[in-house]
N, C-alpha and C positions, 0 to 999 in steps of 0.2 A: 152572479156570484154572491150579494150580499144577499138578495133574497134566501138564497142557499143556504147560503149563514147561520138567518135568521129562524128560517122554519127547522131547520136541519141541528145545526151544532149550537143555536144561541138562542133558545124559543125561550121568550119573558125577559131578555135582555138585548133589545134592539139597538141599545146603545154601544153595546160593543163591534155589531156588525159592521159596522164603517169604518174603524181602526183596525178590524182582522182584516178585512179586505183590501185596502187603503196599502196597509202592512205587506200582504204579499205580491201584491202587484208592483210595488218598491222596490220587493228584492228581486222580482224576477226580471225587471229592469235594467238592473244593476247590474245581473249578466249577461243580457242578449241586446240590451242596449235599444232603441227607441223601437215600437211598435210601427208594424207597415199597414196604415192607415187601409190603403186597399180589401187587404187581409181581413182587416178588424168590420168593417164594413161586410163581406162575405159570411162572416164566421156571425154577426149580427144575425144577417138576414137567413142562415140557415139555422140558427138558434131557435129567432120566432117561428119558422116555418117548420123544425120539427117539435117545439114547443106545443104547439098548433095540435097539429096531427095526432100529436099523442095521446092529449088531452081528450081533443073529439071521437077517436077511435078506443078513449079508455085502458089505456094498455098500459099508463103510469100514472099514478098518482103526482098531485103539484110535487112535493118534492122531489119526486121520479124524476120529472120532465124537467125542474132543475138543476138534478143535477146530471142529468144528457146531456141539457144544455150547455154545464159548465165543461164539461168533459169536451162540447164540439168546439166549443169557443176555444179551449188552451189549445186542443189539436188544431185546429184550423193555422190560428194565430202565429202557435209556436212552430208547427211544422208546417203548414200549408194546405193546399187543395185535396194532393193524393193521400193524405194521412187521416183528413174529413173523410175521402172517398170511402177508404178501407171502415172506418169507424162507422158508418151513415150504412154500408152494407151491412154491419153485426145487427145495430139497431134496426135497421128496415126488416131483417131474415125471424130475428125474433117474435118482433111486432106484428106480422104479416101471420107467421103461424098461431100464435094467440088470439087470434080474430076467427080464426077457421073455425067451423065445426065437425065437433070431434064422429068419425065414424060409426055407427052405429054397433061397432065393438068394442064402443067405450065401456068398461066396465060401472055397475050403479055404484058400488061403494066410495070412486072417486070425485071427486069436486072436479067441476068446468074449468081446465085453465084458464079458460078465457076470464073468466071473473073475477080474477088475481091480478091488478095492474100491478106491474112495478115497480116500487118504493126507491128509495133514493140509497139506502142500503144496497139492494140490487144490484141495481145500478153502479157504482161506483166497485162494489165487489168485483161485479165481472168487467168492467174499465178501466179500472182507477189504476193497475199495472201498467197498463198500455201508454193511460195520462199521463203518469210518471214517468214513461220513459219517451215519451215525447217532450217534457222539460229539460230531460238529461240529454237529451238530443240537441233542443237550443244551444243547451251552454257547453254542449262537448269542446266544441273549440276556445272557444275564448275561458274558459273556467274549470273545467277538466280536465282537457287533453283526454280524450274517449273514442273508443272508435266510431264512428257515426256509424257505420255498416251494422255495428253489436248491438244498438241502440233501434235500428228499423229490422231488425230480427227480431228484439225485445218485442215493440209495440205487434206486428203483425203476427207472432207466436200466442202472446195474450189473447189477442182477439179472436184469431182462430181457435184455442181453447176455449175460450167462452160460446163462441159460435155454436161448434160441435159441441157442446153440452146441454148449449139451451136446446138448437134442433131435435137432438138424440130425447131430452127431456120432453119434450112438446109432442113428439111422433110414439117415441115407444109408450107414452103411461096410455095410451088411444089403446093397445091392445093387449091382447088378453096372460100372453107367455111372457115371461119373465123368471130369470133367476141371479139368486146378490151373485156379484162378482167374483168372492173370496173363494167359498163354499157352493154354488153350484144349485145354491139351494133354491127348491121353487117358491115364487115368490108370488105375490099380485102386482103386477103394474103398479109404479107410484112411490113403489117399499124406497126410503135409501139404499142406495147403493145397490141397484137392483138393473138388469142391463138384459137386452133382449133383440132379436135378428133387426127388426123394424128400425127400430131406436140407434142400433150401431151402424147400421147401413147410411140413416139421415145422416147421424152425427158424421162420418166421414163424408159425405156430401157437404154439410157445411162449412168442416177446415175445408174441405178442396174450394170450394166458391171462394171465401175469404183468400185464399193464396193463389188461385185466378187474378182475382180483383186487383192484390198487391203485385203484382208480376205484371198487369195493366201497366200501372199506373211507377211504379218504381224500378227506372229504367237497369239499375244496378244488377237487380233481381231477374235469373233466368229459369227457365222450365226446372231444372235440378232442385233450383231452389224453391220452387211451388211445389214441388215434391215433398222435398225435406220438411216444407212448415206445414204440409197435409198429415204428413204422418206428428209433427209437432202435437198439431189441434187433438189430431185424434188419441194422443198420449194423455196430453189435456182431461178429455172424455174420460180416457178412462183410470185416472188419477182420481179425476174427480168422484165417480163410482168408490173407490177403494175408499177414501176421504168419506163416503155417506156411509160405507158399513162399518169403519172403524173410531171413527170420532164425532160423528154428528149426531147430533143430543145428548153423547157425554161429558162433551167438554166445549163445542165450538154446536152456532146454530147453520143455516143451511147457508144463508150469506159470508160466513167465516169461511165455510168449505169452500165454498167460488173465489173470495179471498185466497184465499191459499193454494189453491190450484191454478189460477191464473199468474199471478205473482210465479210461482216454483216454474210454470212456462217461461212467461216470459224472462226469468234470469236463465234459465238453461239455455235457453235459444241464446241468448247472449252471450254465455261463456262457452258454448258450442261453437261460435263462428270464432272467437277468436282462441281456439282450440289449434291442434296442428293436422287433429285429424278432417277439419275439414277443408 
């Protein structure tokens, strides 16, 4: 977290690093009350180990892979094993398809995803909802009064939106048909806001895995509800698309978009469940 810090929010001023972090680790204390050493230990050694991986395989840059790492460490910590699970499935699904090579109907005019690790931006864009609401999850009882159930809607809605957007993204720009979302109009692979059979298909593959996963592992959660957050991710998806043809490079860059679209998931999925209609 301070390296984090450091590279990320405090570069030329390392002195501050150790009072912001120091500082938040204080209050989050304060709410949830003493750290379970076990936990912290787990969330360690899956930190270095996708730290690790990331690196070797290229797929994020140091502060990429920082801030994964922060991101596994507060989910592990604050929520536990099953909430790494779900998280560790987005990062692995992404990672995995950026490593592939691309079809030979990859179009020339586009750049190799693979050559594009993931910045710390990225990263935290398509996460940092989920991260959030896995905090708001700790302190739901003792500090909130929240419903915990609205809060593991939140985190696995986020994530699933990110999922199905990186998949959809990584699968569809490989082929050749493409048209924007709004308008219909033909596009090339790669355009913002541009969405096409390949690319839609992956992308609802990937909410579905992700709310597999969570339906594994979060006993609460039944088949209905791996439903409901399939089709979530996939709204996700295709929120996101609308968010590249109408705001992105006008006002907001591509990580604002995943910003914003994960974020608008995960609090729907939240005020969804504790709706009447569901």
């Amino acid at each position: 977290m301070g390296a984090l810090a450091y590279v990320v929010l405090l570069p030329g001023d390392e002195w501050l690093s150790l009072p912001v972090v120091a500082g938040s680790l204080w209050l989050v204390e304060l709410g949830i009350g003493p750290l379970q050493p076990v936990l912290v230990l787990v969330a360690l050694g899956l930190t270095i180990t996708f730290g690790a991986v990331a690196l070797r395989l290229d797929v994020a840059t140091v502060s990429g892979a920082l801030a994964g790492g922060l991101c596994l460490v507060v989910t592990t910590v604050l929520g536990g094993i099953e909430w790494a699970f779900v998280l560790l499935a987005f990062f692995g699904s992404g990672s995995l398809l950026s490593r592939v090579d691309p079809p030979r109907t990859q179009l020339p005019h586009l750049s190799d995803p693979s050559d594009q690790p993931r910045s710390a931006g990225n990263v935290l864009a398509n996460a940092g909802a989920s991260t959030g609401a896995v905090v708001l999850y700790a302190l739901a009882d003792p500090v909130l009064g929240a419903d915990p159930r609205a809060l593991v809607f939140a985190f696995v809605g986020g994530i699933a939106a990110a999922t199905s957007d990186t998949v959809a993204s990584e699968i569809g720009e490989r082929y050749e048909h493409a048209w924007l979302i709004t308008s219909r109009e033909r596009v090339d692979s790669g355009t913002d806001g541009a969405v096409s059979i390949p690319g839609t298909l992956a992308g609802i593959s990937g909410a579905a895995t992700i709310a597999v996963c969570a339906t594994l592992v979060f006993t609460p959660l039944v088949l209905t509800d791996g439903l409901l957050l399939t089709a979530i991710g996939t709204l996700g998806m295709l929120l996101d698309s609308v968010l590249g043809v109408t705001v992105e490079g006008r006002w907001i860059a591509n990580d604002g978009v995943n910003l914003v679209a994960t974020t608008t998931i995960a609090l729907s999925s939240a005020v969804l469940v504790c709706s009447p209609i569901y």
